[in-house]
FIMIRO-254105 format. One line per field, with one value per residue: residue number from 1; chain; x, y negated, z negated of N, C-alpha, C in turn. Coordinates in steps of 0.2 Angstrom, whole numbers, plus 2048, in hexadecimal, padded with zeros to 3 digits. Layout:
midren <- [NUM, ...] $
dolum <- [A, ...] $
n_east <- [X, ...] $
n_north <- [Y, ...] $
n_up <- [Z, ...] $
ca_east <- [X, ...] $
ca_north <- [Y, ...] $
ca_up <- [Z, ...] $
c_east <- [X, ...] $
c_north <- [Y, ...] $
c_up <- [Z, ...] $
END
This chain:
midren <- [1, 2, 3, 4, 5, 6, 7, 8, 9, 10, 11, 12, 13, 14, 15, 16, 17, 18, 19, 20, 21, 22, 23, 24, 25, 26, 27, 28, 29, 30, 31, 32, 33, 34, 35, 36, 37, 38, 39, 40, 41, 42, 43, 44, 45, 46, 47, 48, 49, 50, 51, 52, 53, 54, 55, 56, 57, 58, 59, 60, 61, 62, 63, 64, 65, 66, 67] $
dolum <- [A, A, A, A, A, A, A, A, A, A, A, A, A, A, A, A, A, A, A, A, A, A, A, A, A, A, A, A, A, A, A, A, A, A, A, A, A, A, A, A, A, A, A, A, A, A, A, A, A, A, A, A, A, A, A, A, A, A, A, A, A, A, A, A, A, A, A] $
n_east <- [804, 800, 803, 80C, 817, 81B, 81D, 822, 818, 809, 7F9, 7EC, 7DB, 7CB, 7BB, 7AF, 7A6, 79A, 79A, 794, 788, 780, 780, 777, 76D, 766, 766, 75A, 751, 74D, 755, 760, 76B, 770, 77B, 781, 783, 78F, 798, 79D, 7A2, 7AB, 7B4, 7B8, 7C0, 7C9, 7CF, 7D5, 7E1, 7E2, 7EA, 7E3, 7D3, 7C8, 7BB, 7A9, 79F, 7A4, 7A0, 794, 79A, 7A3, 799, 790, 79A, 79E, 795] $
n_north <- [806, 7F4, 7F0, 7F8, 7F7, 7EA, 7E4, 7D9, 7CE, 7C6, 7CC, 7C7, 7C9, 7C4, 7C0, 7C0, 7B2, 7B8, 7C4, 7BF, 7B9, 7C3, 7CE, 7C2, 7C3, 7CC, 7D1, 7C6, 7CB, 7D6, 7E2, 7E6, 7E5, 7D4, 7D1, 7DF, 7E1, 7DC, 7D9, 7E5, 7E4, 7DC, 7E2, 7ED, 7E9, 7E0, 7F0, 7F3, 7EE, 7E0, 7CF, 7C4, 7BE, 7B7, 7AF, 7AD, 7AD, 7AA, 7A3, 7A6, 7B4, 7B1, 7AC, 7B6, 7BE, 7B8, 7BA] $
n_up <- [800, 802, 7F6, 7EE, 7F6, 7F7, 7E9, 7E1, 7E5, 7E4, 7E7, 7F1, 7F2, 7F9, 7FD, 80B, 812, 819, 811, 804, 80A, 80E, 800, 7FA, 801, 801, 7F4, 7F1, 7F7, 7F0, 7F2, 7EB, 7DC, 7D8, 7CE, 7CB, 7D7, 7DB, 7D0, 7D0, 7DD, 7DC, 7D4, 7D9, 7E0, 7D9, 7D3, 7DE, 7DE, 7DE, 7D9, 7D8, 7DD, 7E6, 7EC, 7EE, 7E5, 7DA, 7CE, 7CA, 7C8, 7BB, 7B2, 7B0, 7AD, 7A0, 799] $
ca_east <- [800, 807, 805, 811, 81C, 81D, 81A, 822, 816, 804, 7F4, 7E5, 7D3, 7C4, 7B2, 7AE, 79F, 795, 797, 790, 783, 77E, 77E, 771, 767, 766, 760, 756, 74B, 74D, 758, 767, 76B, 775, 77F, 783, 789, 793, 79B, 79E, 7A6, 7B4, 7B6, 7BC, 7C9, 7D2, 7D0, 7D9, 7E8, 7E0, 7EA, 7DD, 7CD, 7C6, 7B4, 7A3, 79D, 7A9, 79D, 790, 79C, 7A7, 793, 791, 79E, 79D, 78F] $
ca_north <- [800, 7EE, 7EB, 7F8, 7F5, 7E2, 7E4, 7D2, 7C9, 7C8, 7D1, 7C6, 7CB, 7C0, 7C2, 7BB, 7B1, 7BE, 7CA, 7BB, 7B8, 7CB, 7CE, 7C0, 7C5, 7D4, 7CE, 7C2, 7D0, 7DA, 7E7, 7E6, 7E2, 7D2, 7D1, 7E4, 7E3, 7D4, 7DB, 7EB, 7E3, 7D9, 7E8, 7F1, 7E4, 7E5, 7F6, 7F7, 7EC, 7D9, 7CD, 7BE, 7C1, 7B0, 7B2, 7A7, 7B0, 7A8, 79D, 7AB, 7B8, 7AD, 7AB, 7BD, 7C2, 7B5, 7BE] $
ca_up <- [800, 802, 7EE, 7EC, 7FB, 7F5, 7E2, 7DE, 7EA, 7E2, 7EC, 7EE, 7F6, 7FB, 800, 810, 810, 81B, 80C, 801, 80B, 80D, 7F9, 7F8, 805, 7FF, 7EE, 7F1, 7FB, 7EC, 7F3, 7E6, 7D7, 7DA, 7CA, 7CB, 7DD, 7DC, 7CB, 7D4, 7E3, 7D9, 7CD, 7DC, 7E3, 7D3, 7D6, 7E5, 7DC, 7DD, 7D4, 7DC, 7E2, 7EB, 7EB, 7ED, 7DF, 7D5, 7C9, 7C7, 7C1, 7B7, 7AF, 7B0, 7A8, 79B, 793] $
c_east <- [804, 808, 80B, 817, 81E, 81A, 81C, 81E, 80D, 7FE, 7EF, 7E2, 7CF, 7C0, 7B2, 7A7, 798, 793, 793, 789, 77F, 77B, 777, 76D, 764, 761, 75D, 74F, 74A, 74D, 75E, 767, 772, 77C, 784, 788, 78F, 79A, 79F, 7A5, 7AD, 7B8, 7BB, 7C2, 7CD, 7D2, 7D5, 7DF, 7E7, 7E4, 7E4, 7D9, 7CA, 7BF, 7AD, 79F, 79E, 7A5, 79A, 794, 79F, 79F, 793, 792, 7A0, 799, 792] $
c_north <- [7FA, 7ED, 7F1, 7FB, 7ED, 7E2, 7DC, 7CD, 7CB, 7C7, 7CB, 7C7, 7C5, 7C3, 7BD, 7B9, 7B5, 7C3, 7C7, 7BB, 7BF, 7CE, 7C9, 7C2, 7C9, 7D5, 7CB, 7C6, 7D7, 7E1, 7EB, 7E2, 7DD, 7D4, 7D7, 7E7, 7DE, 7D4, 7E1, 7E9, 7E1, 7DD, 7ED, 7EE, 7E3, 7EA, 7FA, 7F0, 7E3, 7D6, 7C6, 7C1, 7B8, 7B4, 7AE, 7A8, 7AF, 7A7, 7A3, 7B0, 7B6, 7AD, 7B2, 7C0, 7BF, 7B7, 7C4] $
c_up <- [800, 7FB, 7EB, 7F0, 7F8, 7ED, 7DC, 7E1, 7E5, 7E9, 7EA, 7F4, 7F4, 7FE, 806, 810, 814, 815, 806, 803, 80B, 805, 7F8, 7FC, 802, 7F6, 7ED, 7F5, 7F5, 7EC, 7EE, 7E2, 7D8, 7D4, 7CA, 7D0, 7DC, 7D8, 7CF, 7D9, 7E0, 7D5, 7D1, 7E2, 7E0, 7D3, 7DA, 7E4, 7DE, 7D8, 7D3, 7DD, 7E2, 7EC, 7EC, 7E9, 7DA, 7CF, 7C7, 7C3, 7BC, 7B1, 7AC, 7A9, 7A1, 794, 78E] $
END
């Protein structure tokens, strides 16, 4: 993998705003749980060695996960 190809170099991931806008649709038509998916999604880019994650989600999970 490149984070441990380049292990002094930090990994960051983002959401593009397609995948934003797709999550809301999505819950707003009451197909998904948005908080669930949202958490979900960023839970698994640290996952896969995130040291960033860039996000449009930002505020809400920053909320979120406040709780």
């Amino acid at each position: 993998t490149v984070k441990n190809a380049l292990p002094e170099l930090p990994m960051a991931t983002y959401n593009v705003s397609g995948e934003y806008a797709m999550v809301k649709a999505a819950s707003a038509n009451g197909w998904i749980d948005e908080q669930k998916v949202t958490l979900e999604t960023l839970l698994s880019m640290k996952r896969a060695g995130a040291d960033m994650i860039i996000t449009y989600h930002a505020l809400e999970a920053a909320k979120w996960l406040k709780k």
